[in-house]
Every structure is written in structure tokens, then in C-alpha cells.
N, C-alpha and C positions, 0 to 999 in steps of 0.2 A: 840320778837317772829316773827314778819312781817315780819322785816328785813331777820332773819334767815331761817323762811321758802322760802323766794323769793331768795335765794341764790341755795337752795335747788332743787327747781321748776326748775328756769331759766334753759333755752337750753334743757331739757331733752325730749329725742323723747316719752316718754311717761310717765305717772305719778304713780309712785308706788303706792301703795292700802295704806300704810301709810302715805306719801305726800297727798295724795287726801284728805284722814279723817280727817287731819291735816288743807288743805288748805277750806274744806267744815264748819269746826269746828269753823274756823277765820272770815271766809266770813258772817259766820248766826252772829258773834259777833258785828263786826264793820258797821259805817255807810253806806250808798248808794258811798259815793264821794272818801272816803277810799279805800272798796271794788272797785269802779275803777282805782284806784291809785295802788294797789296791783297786779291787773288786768293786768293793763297796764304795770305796770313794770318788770313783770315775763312774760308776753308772750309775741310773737309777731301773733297776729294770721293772718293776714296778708299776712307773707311770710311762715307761719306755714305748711308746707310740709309735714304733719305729720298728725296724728288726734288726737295730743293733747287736743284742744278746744273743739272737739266732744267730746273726751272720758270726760271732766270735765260738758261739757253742758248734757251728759246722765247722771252725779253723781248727777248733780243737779237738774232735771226732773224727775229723780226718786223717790226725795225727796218731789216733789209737791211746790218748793218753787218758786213762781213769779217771786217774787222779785230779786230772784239771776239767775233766768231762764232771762228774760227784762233785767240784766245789763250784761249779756254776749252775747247776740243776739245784743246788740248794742253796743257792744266790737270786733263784729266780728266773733265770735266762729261759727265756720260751725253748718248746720244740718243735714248733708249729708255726712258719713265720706267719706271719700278717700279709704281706707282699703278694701275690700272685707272680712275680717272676723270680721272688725270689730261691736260694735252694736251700732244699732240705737237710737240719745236719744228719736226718739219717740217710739221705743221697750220699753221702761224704761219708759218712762211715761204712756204708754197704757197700757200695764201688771201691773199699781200702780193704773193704772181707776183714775188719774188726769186728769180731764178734762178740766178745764181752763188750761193747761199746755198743751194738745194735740193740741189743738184749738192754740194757739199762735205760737207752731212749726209748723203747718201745714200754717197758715199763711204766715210765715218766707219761706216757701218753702221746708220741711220735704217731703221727696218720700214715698208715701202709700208702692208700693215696691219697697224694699232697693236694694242696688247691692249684697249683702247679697242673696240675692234672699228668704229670710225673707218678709213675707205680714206684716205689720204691722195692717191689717184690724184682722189678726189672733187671736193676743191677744184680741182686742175689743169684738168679737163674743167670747172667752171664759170667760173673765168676766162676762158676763151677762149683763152688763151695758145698757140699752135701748139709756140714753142718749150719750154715747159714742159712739155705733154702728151709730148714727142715724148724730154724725157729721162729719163719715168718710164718710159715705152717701153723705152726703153735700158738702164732698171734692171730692167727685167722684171715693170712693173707688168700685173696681171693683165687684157687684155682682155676675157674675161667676167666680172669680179666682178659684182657684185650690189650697188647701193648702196640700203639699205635694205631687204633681203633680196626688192628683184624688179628694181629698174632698173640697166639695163646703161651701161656710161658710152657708145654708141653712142647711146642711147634720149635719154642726157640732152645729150648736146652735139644732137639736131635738136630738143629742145623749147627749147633755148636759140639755136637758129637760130646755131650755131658751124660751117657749113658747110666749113671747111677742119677741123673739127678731125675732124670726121664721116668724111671723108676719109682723114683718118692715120689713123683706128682700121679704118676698113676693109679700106687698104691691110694692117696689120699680124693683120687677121685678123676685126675685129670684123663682128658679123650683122647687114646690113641691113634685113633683115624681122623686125619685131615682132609677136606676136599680139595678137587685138584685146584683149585682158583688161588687156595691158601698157599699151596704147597709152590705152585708159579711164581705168586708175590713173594714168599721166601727163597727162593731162587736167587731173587734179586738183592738179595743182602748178601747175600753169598761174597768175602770181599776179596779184590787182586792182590797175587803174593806181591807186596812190599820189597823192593829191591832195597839188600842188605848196604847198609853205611854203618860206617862205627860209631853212632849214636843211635842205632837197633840193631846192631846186631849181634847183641849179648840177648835181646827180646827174646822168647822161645814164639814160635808158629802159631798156637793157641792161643797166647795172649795178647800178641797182633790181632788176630781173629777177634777174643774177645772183645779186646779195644775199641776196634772200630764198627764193631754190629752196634756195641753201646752208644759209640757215637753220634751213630746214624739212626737209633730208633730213639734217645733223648731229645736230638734237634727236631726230631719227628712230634715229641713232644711239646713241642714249645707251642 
């Protein structure tokens, strides 16, 4: 199976959605020295010209797994693609509100913002996460950025009613008063309750909410 998939992998400028399941499916299977072994002999990440290494180190950060996050950062794997459309695996880890996994990219040298022109601070302020928001803080994520070139991540954690998180941004600097112009265009994210089907409706209200503000001020990013 190892064999066959490293036949499969090797050279390819990027990893099909089936390879990837495939090679994430094997990596959670075998041990630490294996998993390098596998590693190393299907990539090169190195001379990797591509953002293969990124796109597997976002499969794997999204998943919240350490351990296979620590053996690909010291495999090499970027944390910064090359790509301009491509995404960030701290996008993937901070929209899963892994936080031992945010904290390790950002160490590794993860860009709060991407060339993407994606905040990565944007996902944290919609989680709600206190502790999350509070170690991009640490990292020096930028309290007035501009998500979607007008809203402030103060503006968006009180239309998501994240009142602690409204809080840490103030303490660290952010502006309580919005003008009315802001507060109109945030109006307009404002999103329709979702009629309940039994594939959301285990969802809680908030995370709807969260969901699709992020949705909608990502694609805003593109």
C-alpha cells in the first residue's frame, strides 16, 4: 500500500483530494520513523517549486494532528505557500480553532496575512475562541486590520456577539466606536436564519452564524 501510494504521490505538482485521503489515512496508521520514511521518499520538499508540502501540511492542520503537523515542519514542508490562490494551513487550522497547531505554525513562521491577502486573524475573531484570538495577539496580529478592506476585527467579533472577545481587542487596543457607514455595511452580513433540516440541525445558532459571516468575508477575500 506504501509503496503504491509513493509511486502515486511522487513528482505530482499537486495532490489529488483522493491521494491526499489516502496518504493522510496511512500517515495516522504508521509509526513516527515510517511516516518519515514515506515522507521523504515521495517528496522533495526542498526543491519543491510547487506548494505541494503546504497543501499536505493544511490537510494535516486541519485535522489538529501534532504529531503529523512536528513531522512535516521538520521534513521541510513550507508554511507559506508560493501560490497566491492558494490556502494557508494556518487558514485550516484556525477556522478548526486548533490551537496547539496554530501556535506551532506561527512559531515555524506562518504569515498572520497571507499573500492570499486572507487575515488569518479573521477566522480566530469568528470562532469566538478567546484563547485563540488572544495568541494571534501574541503574535502581533494586527488589531486594526481591515477584513474585507472596511471591517475591523472589533466591528466583527460585536456583530457575532463574541463579547469577551470584544473585550481582548479593546484591552489590546482596538476602537470601540464605529461610524455609522461601518456599522450599515455590517448590517449587511448580518445572516438569514437557516431553516432547520437534519443535516443542520444538530448546528447550534452561533455557529451557523459563524459559518457563514466567514464564508462570506473569505470569498470577499479572494
Amino acid at each position: 500500500m506504501m509503496y503504491m501510494l509513493q509511486n502515486q504521490i511522487s513528482n505530482e505538482a499537486s495532490i489529488s483530494s483522493d491521494n491526499l485521503r489516502n496518504l493522510l489515512a496511512v500517515l495516522k496508521r504508521i509509526n513516527a520513523e515510517q511516516a518519515r520514511q514515506l515522507i521523504n521518499a515521495s517528496f522533495d520538499f526542498e526543491s519543491d517549486h510547487t506548494d505541494v508540502s503546504c497543501q499536505l501540511l493544511g490537510a494535516v492542520a486541519a485535522t489538529g494532528d501534532l504529531r503529523l503537523t512536528d513531522l512535516l515542519l521538520n521534513a521541510g514542508a513550507r508554511v507559506n505557500p508560493k501560490l497566491r490562490h492558494a490556502v494557508e494551513p494556518l487558514w485550516y487550522a484556525t477556522a478548526n480553532a486548533h490551537v496547539h497547531i496554530v501556535r506551532r505554525l506561527l512559531e515555524s513562521g506562518a504569515r498572520i496575512e497571507g499573500r492570499s491577502g486572507r487575515n488569518m486573524f479573521l477566522p480566530a475573531i469568528v470562532s469566538g475562541n478567546s484563547e485563540l484570538v488572544s495568541l494571534f495577539l501574541e503574535f502581533g496580529a494586527d488589531i486594526n486590520a481591515e477584513f474585507s478592506g472596511w471591517l475591523s476585527p472589533i466591528l466583527l467579533a460585536r456583530l457575532l456577539g463574541h463579547n469577551r472577545i470584544v473585550e481582548l481587542l479593546h484591552i489590546a487596543g482596538g476602537n470601540l466606536t464605529e461610524d455609522d457607514e461601518q456599522e450599515q455595511r455590517a448590517s449587511n452580513y448580518r445572516p438569514r436564519p437557516l431553516a432547520e433540516s437534519p443535516s443542520n440541525a444538530s448546528i447550534s445558532s452561533s455557529k451557523k452564524t459563524s459559518a457563514l459571516i466567514l464564508h462570506r468575508l473569505m470569498s470577499a477575500c479572494q
